[in-house]
C-alpha positions as CSV (number, residue, x, y, z in Angstrom):
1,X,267.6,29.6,26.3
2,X,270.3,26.9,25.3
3,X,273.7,28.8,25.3
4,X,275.5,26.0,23.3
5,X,272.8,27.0,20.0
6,X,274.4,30.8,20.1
7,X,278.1,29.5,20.7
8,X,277.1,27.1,17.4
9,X,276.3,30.7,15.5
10,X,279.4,31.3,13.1
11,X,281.4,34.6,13.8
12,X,280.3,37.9,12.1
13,X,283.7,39.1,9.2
14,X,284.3,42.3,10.4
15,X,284.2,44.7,7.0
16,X,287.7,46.4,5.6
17,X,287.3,49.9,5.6
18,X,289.7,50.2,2.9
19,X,288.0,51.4,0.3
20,X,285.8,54.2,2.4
21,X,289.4,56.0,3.2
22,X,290.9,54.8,-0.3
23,X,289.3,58.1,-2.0
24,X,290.9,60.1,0.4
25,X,294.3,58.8,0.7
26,X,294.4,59.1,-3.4
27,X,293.4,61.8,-3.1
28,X,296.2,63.0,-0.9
29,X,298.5,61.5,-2.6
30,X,297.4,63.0,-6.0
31,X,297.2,66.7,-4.4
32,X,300.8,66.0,-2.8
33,X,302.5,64.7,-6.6
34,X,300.7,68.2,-8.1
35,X,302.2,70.0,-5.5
36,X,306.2,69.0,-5.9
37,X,305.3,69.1,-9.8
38,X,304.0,72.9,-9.0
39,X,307.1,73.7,-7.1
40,X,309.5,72.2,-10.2
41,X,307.6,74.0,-12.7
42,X,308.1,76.8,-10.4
43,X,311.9,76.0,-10.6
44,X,312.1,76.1,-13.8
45,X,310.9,79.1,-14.6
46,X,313.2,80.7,-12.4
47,X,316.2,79.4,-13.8
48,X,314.5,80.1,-17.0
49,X,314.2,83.7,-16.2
50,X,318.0,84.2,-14.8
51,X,319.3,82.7,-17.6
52,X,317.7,84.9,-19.7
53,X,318.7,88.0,-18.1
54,X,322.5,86.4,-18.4
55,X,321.6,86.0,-21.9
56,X,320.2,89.9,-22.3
57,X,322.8,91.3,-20.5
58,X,325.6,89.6,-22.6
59,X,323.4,91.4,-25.6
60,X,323.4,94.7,-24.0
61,X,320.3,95.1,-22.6
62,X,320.1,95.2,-18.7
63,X,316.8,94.2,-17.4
64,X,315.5,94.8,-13.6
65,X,312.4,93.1,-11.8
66,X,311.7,95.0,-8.9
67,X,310.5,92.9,-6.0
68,X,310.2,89.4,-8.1
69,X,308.2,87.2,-7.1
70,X,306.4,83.7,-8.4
71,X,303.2,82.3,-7.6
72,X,300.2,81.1,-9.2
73,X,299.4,77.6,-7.0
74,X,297.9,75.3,-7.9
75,X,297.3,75.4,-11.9
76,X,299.5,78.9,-13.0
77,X,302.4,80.4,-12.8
78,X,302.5,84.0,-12.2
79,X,305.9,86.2,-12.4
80,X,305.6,89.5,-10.9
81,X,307.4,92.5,-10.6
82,X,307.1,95.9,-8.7
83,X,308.0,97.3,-11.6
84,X,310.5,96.8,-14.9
85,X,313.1,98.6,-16.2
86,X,315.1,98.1,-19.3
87,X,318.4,99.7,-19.9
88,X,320.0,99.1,-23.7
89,X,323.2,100.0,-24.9
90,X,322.6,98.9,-28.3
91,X,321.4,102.5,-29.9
92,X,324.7,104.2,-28.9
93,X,323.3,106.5,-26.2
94,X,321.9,104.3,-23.6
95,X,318.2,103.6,-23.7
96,X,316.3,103.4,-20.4
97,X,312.6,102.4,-20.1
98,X,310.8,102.1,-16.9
99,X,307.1,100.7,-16.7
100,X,304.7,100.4,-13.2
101,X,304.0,96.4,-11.9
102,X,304.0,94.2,-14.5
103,X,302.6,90.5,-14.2
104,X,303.4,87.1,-16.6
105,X,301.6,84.2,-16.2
106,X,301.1,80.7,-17.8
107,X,298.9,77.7,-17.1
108,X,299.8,74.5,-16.4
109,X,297.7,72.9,-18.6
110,X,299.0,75.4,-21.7
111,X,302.8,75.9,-21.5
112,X,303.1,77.4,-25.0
113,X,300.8,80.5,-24.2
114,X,302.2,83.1,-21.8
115,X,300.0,86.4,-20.9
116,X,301.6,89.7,-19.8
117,X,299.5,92.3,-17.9
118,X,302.0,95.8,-17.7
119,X,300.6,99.0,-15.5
120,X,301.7,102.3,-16.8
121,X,302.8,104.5,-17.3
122,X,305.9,104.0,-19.7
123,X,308.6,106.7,-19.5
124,X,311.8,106.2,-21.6
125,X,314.9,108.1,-22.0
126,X,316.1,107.9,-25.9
127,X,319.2,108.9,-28.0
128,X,319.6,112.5,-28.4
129,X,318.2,114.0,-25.3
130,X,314.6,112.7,-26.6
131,X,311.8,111.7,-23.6
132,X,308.8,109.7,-24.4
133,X,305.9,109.1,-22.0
134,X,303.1,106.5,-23.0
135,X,300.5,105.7,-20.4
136,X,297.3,103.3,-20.6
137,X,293.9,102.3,-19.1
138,X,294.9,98.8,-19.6
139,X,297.5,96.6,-21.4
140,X,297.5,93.0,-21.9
141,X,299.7,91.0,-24.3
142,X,300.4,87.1,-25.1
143,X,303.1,85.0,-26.5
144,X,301.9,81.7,-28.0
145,X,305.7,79.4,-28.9
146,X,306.4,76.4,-29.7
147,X,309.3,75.6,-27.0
148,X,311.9,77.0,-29.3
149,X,310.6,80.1,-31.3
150,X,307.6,82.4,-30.9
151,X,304.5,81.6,-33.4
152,X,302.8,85.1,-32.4
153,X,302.3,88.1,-30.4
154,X,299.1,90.1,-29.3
155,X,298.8,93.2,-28.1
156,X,295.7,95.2,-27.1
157,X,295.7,98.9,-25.3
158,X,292.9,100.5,-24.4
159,X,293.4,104.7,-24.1
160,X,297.1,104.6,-25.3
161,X,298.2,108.6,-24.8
162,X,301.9,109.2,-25.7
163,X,304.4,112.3,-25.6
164,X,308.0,113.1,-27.3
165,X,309.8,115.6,-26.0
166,X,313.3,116.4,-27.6
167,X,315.3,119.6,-26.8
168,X,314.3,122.9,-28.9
169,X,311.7,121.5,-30.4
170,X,307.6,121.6,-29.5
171,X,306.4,118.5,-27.9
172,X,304.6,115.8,-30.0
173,X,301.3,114.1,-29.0
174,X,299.3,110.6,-30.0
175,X,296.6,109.5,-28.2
176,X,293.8,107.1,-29.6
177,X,290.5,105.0,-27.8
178,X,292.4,101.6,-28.6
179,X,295.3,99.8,-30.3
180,X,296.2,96.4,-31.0
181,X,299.1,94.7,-32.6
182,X,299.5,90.9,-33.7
183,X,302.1,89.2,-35.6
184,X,302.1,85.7,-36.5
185,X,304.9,84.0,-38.5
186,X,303.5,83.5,-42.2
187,X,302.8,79.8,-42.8
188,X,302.6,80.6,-46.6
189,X,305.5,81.7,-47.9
190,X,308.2,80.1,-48.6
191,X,311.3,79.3,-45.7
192,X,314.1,81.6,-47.1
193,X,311.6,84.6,-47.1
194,X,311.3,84.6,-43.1
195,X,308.2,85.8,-43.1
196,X,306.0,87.6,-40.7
197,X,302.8,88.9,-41.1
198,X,302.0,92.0,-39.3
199,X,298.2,93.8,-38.7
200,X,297.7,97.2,-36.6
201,X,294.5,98.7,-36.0
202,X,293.9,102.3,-33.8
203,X,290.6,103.5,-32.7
204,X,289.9,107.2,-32.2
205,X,293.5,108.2,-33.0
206,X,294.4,112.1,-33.0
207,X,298.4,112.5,-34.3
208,X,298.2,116.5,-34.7
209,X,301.4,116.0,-37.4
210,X,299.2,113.9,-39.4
211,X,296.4,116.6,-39.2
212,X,298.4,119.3,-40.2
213,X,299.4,117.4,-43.0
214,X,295.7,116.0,-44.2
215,X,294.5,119.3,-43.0
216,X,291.8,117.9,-40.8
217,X,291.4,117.5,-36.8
218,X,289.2,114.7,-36.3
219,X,289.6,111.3,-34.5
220,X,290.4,108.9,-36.7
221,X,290.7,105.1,-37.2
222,X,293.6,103.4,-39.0
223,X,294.3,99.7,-40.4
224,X,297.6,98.3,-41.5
225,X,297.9,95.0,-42.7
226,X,301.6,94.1,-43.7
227,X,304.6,91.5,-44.0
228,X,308.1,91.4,-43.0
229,X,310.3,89.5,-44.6
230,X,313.8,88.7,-43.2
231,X,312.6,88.9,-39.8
232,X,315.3,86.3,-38.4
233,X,317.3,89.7,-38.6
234,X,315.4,91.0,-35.7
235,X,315.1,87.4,-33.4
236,X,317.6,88.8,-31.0
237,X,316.2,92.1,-30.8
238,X,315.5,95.3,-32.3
239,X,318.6,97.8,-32.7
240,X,320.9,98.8,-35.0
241,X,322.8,96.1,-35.6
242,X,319.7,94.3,-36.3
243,X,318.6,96.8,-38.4
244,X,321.8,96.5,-40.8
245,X,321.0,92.5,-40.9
246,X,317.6,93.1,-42.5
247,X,319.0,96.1,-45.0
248,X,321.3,93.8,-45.9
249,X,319.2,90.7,-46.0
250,X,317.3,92.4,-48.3
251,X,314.2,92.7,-45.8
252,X,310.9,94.5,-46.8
253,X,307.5,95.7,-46.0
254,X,305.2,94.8,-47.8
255,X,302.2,96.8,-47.3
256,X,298.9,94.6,-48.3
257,X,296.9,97.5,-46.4
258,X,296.3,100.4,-45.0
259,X,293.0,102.1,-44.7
260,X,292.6,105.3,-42.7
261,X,289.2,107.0,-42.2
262,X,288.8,110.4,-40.2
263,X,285.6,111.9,-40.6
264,X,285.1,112.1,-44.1
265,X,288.4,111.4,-45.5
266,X,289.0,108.3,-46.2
267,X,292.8,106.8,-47.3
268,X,293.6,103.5,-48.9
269,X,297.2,102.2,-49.9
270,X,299.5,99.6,-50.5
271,X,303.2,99.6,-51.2
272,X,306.8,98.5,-50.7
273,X,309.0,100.0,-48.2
274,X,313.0,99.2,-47.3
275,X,316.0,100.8,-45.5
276,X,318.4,102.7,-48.2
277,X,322.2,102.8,-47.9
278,X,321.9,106.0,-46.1
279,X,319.7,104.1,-43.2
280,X,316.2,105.9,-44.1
281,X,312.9,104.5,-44.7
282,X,312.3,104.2,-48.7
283,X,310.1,102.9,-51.0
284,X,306.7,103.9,-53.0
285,X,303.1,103.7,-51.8
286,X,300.1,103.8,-54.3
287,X,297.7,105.6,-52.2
288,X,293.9,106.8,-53.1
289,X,291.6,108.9,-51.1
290,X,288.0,111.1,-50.8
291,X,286.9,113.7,-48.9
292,X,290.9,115.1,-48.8
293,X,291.3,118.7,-49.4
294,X,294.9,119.4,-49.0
295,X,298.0,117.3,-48.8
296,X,300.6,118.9,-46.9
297,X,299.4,122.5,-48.1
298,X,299.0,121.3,-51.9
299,X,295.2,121.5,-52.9
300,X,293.5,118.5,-54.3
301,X,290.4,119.2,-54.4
302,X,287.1,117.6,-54.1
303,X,288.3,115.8,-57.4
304,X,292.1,116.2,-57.2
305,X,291.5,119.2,-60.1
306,X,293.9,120.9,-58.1
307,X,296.5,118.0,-58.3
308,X,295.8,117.1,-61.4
309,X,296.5,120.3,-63.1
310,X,299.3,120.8,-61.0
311,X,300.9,117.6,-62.3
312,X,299.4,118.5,-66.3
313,X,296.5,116.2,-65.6
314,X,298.5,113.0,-64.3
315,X,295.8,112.2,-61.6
316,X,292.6,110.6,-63.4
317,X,289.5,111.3,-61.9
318,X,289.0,107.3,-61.5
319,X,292.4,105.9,-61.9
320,X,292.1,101.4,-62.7
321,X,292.2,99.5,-59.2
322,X,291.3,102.5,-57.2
323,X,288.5,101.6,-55.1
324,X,284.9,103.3,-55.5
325,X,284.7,106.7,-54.2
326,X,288.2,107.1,-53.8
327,X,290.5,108.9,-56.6
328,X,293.9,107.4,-57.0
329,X,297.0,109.7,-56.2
330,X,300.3,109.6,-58.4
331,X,302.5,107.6,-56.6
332,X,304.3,108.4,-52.9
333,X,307.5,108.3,-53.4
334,X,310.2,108.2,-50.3
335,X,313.7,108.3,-51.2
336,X,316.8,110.1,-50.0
337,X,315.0,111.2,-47.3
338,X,312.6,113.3,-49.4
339,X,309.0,112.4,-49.7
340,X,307.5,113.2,-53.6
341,X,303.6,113.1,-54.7
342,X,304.3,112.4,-58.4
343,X,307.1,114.4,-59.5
344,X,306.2,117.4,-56.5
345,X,308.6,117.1,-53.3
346,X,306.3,117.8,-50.3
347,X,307.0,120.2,-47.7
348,X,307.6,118.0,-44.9
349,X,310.3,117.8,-42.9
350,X,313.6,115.3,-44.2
351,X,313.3,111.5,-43.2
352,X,316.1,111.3,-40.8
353,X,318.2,107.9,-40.8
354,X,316.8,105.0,-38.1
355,X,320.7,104.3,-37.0
């Protein structure tokens, strides 16, 4: 073999091996960046949340996260507390509320939508003495905002159960299979109306003062459709003082609807409802109904005959707008505290002012 042919062979290029590690060293690099923006975010909503509670206590209400803690890594981040109590000064008497672990979180990818998962039970200690105890299956609630202002709120319970207890006086009860609340700021109307729309809807709900007043006992389901106006009045929270802002603003409720089915009674209304000068809830509802026998221990019979003779035949048997089926009622009138079918005062106990 001639040894000076292979010395004549050129040299073999060793190949870079750049781009086999390339992927991973991006790849690195990329999972290092999301991690320092992680722990930023993360910053952020710490100093978010103290400054808030600065902000709250300055307002009157003293708020307490038990164990507080935020995690979430990589793509959310999730505030949780052991539990969370709320202390308010703002109704006079001090208002305490207490709830079980509570848990916010938001994605990374969505920073205008924040969920909130809360375990109960709720117990609160109100004005007057007054205890209230709500517990749940399950709560969840979300916040969608815009940076600056919340656009709407959700709420959805599943087996709500609640007690009031005041002194010298019998304890009342609500429980239903579900309820949900959402509000949404009305992109209709005009600006200087401050609109927000508001919807509730219950499944299986028993209120026993409701019962005694319809004179029936069965579960029952109830939707409310509504809108607030003035609500700026309540943007830094819900109190007396906020209260007085929207009397004075002229804020309303305008009830669109309300339907309320229990068995076979069946209730449908709309009206307009606002604070008075004496700080109770006024207004008139036009309300119509079937399958109703009594109203607060005044007969109305299968075909409001009672009523309507009662009132010198002021309730028609179909009155115009009053849906099929249903039989219109004179007007529900609230005012002074009083509550009046028509020209009859029921016999239900005063309206008490709010603050």
């Amino acid at each position: 073999m001639d040894c000076r042919r292979m010395t004549d062979l050129p040299p073999t290029r060793r190949r870079s091996r750049f781009w086999l590690y390339a992927p991973f060293v991006l790849l690195a690099l990329l999972a290092a960046a999301w991690s320092g923006f992680w722990f930023v975010v993360r910053g952020r909503v710490a100093e978010a949340v103290d400054t808030a509670l600065v902000r709250e206590a300055g307002l009157g209400r003293s708020w307490s996260c038990l164990d507080r803690s935020i995690s979430g890594f990589p793509f959310r981040v999730e505030l949780r507390c052991a539990s969370l109590e709320l202390t308010s000064v703002r109704w006079g008497d001090a208002v305490k509320l207490q709830t079980g672990p509570s848990l916010a979180l938001g994605q990374i990818y969505s920073p205008g939508l924040v969920i909130m998962q809360i375990t109960g039970p709720l117990q609160a200690s109100l004005p007057e003495g007054r205890k209230l105890d709500l517990a749940w299956a399950r709560l969840e609630a979300s916040l969608t905002h815009n940076g600056t202002a919340p656009q709407q709120v959700s709420l959805v319970m599943t087996e709500p159960n609640a007690t009031l207890a005041a002194p010298g006086q019998a304890n009342e009860g609500w429980r239903a299979a579900s309820l949900e609340v959402h509000l949404r700021r009305n992109p209709t109307r005009p600006a200087s109306d401050q609109a927000t729309d508001l919807a509730i809807s219950t499944k299986g709900s028993v209120l026993p003062a409701l019962d005694a007043l319809l004179g029936t006992s069965e579960a029952g389901d109830v939707d409310i459709q509504a809108t607030l106006t003035q609500a700026e009045a309540f943007k830094l929270g819900f109190n007396p003082d906020a209260l007085e802002r929207w009397r004075s603003a002229g804020g309303q409720i305008e009830l669109t609807k309300l339907v309320s089915v229990k068995g076979p009674a069946r209730i449908e209304a709309s009206g307009l409802l606002l604070l008075d000068q004496t700080h109770r809830v006024s207004g008139q509802i036009q309300a119509s109904l079937a399958g109703i026998k009594q109203i607060a221990g005044v007969p109305v019979g299968g075909g409001l005959g009672g009523l309507g003779g009662l009132l010198g035949g002021r309730a028609s048997a179909q009155a115009p707008g009053a849906a099929p089926g249903l039989t219109a009622l004179p007007p529900v009138v609230l005012r002074e505290g009083r509550v009046y079918l028509g020209p009859i005062r029921l016999p239900v106990q005063p309206l008490l002012p709010l603050y």
